[in-house]
N, C-alpha and C positions, 0 to 999 in steps of 0.2 A: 504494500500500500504506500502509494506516495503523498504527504499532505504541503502544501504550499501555502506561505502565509504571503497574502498579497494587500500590497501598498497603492491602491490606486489614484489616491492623491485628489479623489472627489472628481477624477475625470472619468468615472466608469469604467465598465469593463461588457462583455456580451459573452457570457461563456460559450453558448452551443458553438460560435467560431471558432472560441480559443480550442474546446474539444474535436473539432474537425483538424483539426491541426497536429495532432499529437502524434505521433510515430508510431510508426507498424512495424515490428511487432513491438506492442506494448508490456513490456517487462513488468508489469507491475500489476496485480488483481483490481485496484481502484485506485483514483485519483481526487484529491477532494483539493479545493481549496476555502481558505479559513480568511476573510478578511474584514478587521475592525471598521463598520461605518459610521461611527459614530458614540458619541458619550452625550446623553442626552438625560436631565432629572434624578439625576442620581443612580443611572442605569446606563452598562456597555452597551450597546447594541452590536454583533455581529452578523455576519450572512455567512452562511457554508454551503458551499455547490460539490453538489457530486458532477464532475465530469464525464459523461456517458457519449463516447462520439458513436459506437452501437447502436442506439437508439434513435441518436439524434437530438433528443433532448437532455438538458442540463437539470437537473432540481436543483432548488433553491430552500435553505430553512432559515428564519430570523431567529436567533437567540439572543435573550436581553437575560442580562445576568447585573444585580444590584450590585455598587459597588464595594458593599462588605461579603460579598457573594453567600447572603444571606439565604436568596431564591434565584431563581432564574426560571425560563418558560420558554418553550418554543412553536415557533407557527411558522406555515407554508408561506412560502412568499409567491 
């Protein structure tokens, strides 16, 4: 499993492209990337995509996690 922590600097990103892209043969069982969008009310917000160029589509999950990582919660994005 390869995990990727990505900086995109508030200029986006489109995964399903990045996923079309990735090398044949893919050494690796899955591919996730992990990237901080923000810190908002007392809570991180992140996004984590599974990169699925098989498919064709990318998921996406919001993870908001408090800043004394007291709770945290996640939904589809």
């Amino acid at each position: 499993m390869l995990i990727v922590f990505l900086n995109a600097g508030g200029g986006g990103w489109t995964p399903n492209r990045v996923a079309k892209q990735l090398p044949h043969p893919l050494h690796f069982a899955a591919v996730w990337v992990v990237g901080l969008q923000y810190v908002e009310a007392g809570e991180y917000v992140y996004s984590v995509t599974e990169l699925n160029e098989s498919e064709g589509n990318s998921f996406t999950w919001r993870i908001r996690i408090l800043r004394d990582f007291d709770s945290w919660a996640v939904s589809s994005c």
